[in-house]
C-alpha positions, 0 to 999 in steps of 0.5 A, a space after each residue: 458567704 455571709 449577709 454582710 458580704 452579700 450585701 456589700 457585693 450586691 451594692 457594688 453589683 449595682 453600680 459600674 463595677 462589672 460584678 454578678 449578684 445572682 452568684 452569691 445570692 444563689 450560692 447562700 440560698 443553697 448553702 443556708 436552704 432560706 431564701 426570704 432574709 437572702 433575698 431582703 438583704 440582696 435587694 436591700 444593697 442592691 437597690 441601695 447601690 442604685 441610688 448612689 449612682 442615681 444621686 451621682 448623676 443628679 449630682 453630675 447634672 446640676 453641674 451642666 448648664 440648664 440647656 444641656 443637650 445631654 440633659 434634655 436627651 435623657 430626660 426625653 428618654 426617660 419621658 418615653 418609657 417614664 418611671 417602669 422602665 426601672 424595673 430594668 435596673 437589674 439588666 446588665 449596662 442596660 441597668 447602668 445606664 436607666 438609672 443614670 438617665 434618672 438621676 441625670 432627668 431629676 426621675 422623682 425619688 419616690 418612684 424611683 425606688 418603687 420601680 427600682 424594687 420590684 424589679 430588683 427584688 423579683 429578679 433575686 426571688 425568681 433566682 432564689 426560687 430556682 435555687 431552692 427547687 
């Protein structure tokens, strides 16, 4: 396993593609015996791949009527629990399904990334950490 691939397979990890990134992170870290520039670049396609299906679905959304019921669901959703709930973007489906919600609720970009981030990033350093012992 080398950055480039954990790249790749953390970006499409984070997308509907039913993959594990913690699998290949944890396998570099314990093979390379670092864990900061894994973590960086796991994060990095990670969060990278949630903005691709962010920027689908706000994509998907201009597509529907203003009035859209669909539409006004997840942005009621989202108004609920409001941007940190994307610290839970890295949830298996449950992950999917938040950040499809904010890119569907037009979620400002800027907040977006932070929270999608720091969740992302702290799931990957707590596995990392584990790794390494």
């Amino acid at each position: 396993m080398n950055l480039i691939a954990l790249f790749l397979w953390s970006f499409a990890a984070a997308t509907i593609l039913p993959l594990s990134s913690e699998v290949p992170l944890a396998l570099l870290v314990s093979m390379s015996g670092r864990w900061v520039v894994p973590v960086t670049v796991a994060t990095t396609g990670n969060v990278l791949g949630a903005l691709t299906t962010y920027w689908l679905a706000r994509a998907a959304v201009t597509a529907m009527p203003p009035e859209s019921v669909r539409l006004r669901r997840a942005s009621a959703l989202l108004a609920a629990y409001g941007p940190p709930a994307m610290l839970l973007s890295w949830v298996p489906l449950l992950g999917d399904v938040l950040v499809l919600l904010a890119g569907a609720a037009r979620m400002p970009l800027g907040r977006f990334l932070v929270w999608v981030t720091v969740g992302k990033a702290a799931r990957y350093v707590a596995v990392a950490l584990a790794v390494r012992g």
